[in-house]
C-alpha positions, 0 to 999 in steps of 0.5 A, a space after each residue: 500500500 502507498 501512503 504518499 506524504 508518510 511514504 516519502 518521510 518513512 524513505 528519508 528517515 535516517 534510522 537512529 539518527 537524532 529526529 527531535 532534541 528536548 532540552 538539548 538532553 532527551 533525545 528522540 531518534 527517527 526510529 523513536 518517532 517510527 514506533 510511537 507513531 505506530 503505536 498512536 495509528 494503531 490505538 486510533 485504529 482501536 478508537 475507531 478512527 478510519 481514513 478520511 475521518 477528522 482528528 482535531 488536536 488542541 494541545 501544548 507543544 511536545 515531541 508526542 504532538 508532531 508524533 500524533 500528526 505523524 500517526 494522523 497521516 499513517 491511519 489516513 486520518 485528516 490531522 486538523 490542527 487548533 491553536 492553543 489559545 481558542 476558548 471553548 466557545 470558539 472551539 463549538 464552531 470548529 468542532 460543529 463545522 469539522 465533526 471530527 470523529 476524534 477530538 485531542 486535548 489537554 487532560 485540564 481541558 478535557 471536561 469543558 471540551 466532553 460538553 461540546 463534542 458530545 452531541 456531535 459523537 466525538 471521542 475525547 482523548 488528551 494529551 499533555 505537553 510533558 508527555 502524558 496523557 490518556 491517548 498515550 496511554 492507550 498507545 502504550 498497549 498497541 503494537 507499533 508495526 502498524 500496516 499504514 492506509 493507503 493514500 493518494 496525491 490527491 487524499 486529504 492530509 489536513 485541514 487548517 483554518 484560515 480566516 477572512 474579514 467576513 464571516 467565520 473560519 473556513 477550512 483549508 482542505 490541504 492534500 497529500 500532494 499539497 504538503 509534499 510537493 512544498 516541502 520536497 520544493 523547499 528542502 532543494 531550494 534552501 539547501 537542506 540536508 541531514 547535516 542541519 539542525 533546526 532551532 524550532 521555536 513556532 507553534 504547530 498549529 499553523 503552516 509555518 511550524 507544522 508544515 514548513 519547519 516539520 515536514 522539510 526537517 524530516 524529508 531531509 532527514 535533519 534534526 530540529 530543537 524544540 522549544 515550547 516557545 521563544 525565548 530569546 536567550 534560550 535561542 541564542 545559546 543554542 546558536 553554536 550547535 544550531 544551522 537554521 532558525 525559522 521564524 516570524 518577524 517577532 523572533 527577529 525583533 526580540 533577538 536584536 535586544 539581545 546584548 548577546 547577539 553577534 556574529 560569534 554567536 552566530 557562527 555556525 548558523 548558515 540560514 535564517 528564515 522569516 515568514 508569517 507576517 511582514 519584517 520590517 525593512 530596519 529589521 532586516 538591515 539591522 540585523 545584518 550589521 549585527 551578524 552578517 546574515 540577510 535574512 531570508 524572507 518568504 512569502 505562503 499562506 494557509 490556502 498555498 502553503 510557501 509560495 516565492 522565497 528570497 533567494 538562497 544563492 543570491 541577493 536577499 532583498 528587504 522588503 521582498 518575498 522574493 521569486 516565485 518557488 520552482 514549479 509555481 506561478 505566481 502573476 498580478 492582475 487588475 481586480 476588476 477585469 482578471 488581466 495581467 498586469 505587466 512588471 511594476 504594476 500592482 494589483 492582485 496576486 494569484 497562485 497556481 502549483 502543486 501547493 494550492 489547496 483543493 478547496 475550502 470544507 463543505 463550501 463549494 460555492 465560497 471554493 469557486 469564488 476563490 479561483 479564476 477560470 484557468 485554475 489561480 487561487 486569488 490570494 487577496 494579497 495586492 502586490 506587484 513584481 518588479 523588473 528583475 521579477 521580486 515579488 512584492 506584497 504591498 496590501 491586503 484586498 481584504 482587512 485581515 490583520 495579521 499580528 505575531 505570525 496570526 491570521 484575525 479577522 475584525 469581523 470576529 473581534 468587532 462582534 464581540 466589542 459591540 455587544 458589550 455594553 455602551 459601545 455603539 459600534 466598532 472597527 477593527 485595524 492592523 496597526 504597524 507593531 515594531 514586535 507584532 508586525 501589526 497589533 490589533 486596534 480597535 476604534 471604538 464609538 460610544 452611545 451617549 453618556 456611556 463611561 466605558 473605558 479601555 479597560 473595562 473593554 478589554 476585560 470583557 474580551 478576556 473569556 470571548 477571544 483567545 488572547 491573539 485577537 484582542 485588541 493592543 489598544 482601544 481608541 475611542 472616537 466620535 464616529 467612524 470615518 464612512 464612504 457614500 456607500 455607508 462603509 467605513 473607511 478603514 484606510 483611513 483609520 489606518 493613517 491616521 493610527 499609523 504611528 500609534 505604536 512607534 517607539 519614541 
């Protein structure tokens, strides 16, 4: 039997070599992940869980959490990854919409969690970021020679929920093929080899930490060091032992306040890669004074995973995403009319590859507005590709905003901030963050006589909204600034902001 993306993984394995380090003490092996991962596949086989059903997973970083994915595509399960920071009232949508036939959590979540799945039938397991945990507990009884189901390019891998500036999440239907191809395409591009070590400081519900990070580690049969989370002093000592660093803007930021950051630090580093969010062209300059490294700036999505990278060879320019990957395309058209625009002009960007996802969950109709008739996604990003054929991303079609690495969508935050009492209305920003790349503003218009303050609106926020989407600041006006139409201009809000969070 093929199982197609776990296929290539299983030939790339290098056996006892290092797969996961923790700590920089614990070890996990290639063969280490091997069993488990049969072992998890084969208690998920014991639940009942079969090819094509959907596993949701909610838990806290660990080796054991990229192992369950691993297992997730072993079974032929669709592995369907939730940050860790939704609430449980964000969580009823996901699983209604999903109806995942298993649901992983934290072992402290686990009864809130039992409320909301059982009228959809879901089974609850857990898992805890220190190993433990009752699905590991059933893997412990199970042989880990686990015979893997049979999967094709075009099965489903996972689905990932993206976000828009209407309405509520939409799942990103990602296929075998979709994350193979990348990973195979990045691993050649960026030069990757057995030899590599990755610092590995990113969540592993969402592409950049799951898909880009993970997959490329292990088709190249690399090892990575996984931290729970960033902490600048602890990448910066693991810097000698170290050759790669993925991260978003953020990471780059809080390692240039590092009095410890040189070029002796960074030594045996040859690749540092940024993604996820805008970097800031002073960023990418000063940084390079420090250590002598252009950082390598790419440009993916949920929908596409990556789609143009910075060179590896070559000159890393600041402010690009760089060239289109081997076997994309990528071309900017006039929103209005489809036609493609020539260099320099900017307009929207579309995509077309191997990488592009087949479509978004149980929404066929919202599927084919998102696609041209000759097969390029509409990305909603505007952008335009100069001369010596950069791609630069310029502005979003749509108002998402997206801060730390993460996709929010203001609908969502401003349905949350009008409910509360004394607010008339709201709109929600990107604002420019010199940490966050933008931080959530919300401008906020009061009824009459109300006293409502800053923060008694973020104290409502707190159990409405994981803690990513709320607002960095609440501004409050006499009204919001509207076209014509009626619709609120949010361009003119973000002047007016712009500089709402620079540093004096």
């Amino acid at each position: 039997m093929s199982n197609h993306l776990f296929d290539a993984i299983r030939v790339a394995a290098p056996g006892d070599a290092p797969f996961i380090w923790i700590d920089n003490k614990r070890t996990w092996t290639y063969n280490d992940a091997l069993a488990l991962s049969g072992r998890i596949a084969s208690a998920m086989d014991t639940l009942g869980i079969r090819p094509g059903d959907r596993v949701a997973v909610q838990v806290e970083k660990s080796a054991e959490a990229l192992i369950l994915y691993l297992a997730c595509l072993r079974s032929g399960a669709v592995y369907l990854p939730l940050n860790t920071a939704y609430t449980l009232a964000e969580l009823d949508y996901f699983i209604g919409d999903a109806e995942p036939r298993l649901l992983v959590v934290a072992t402290a979540a686990r009864g809130g969690v039992e409320k909301i799945a059982k009228p959809y039938g879901a089974i609850v397991e857990t898992l805890d970021g220190n190993g433990s945990g009752s699905l590991l507990d059933l893997a412990r009884e199970e042989p880990m020679d686990f015979v893997d189901a049979s999967r094709s390019a075009d099965d489903l891998a996972a689905i990932l929920y993206t976000s828009g500036t209407t309405g509520r999440s939409k799942g990103a239907m990602l296929t075998h093929g979709n994350l193979l191809s990348n990973a195979l395409t990045l691993r050649d591009y960026w030069r990757v080899t057995s030899d590599d070590r990755l610092i590995h400081a990113l969540p592993i519900f969402h592409t950049h930490g799951l898909f880009v990070a993970t997959n490329v580690t292990l088709l190249a049969g690399a090892s990575m060091f996984l931290l729970s989370k960033f902490d600048a002093d602890e990448v910066v000592s693991l810097m000698p032992q170290a050759t790669m660093l993925m991260g978003v803007p953020t990471f780059y930021v809080r390692l240039l306040q590092s009095a410890r950051l040189d070029r002796e630090a960074v030594a045996s580093i040859r690749l540092f890669i940024s993604g996820s969010a805008p970097l800031l062209a002073e960023t990418h300059t000063e940084f390079q004074a420090r250590t002598g490294h252009a950082i390598l700036e790419r440009y993916g999505m949920t929908e596409t995973n990556m789609n143009t990278s910075n060179p590896y060879e070559g000159k890393r320019i600041a402010g690009t995403v760089g060239f289109p990957l081997p076997g994309v395309t990528v071309r900017v058209t006039e929103p209005a009319t489809g036609l493609v625009l020539p260099a320099e002009e900017t307009g929207m960007i579309e995509i077309k590859g191997p990488n592009v996802f087949k479509g978004y969950w149980r929404m066929p109709e919202k599927t084919a507005a998102e696609f041209t008739a000759d097969g390029f996604f509409i990305s909603g990003d505007l952008g335009k590709i100069d001369r010596d054929g950069y791609v630069h991303i310029v502005g979003r079609g749509k108002d998402l905003v997206i801060s730390g690495g993460y996709n929010i969508y203001p609908k969502e935050v401003e349905g949350e901030i009008d409910q509360i009492e004394g607010v008339v209305e709201s709109a929600v920003i990107g604002v420019p963050h010199p940490d966050f790349g933008e931080g959530v503003t919300a401008i906020v218009v009061r009824k009459p006589g109300a006293v409502i303050d800053e923060k008694a609106i973020v104290s409502a926020l707190q159990d409405r909204l994981a803690r990513y989407k709320q607002p960095k600041r609440i501004i409050f006006a006499e009204d919001l600034p509207r076209n014509t139409m009626g619709k609120v201009q949010k361009n003119i809000l973000r002047q007016q902001y712009a500089d709402l969070y620079a540093r004096p």
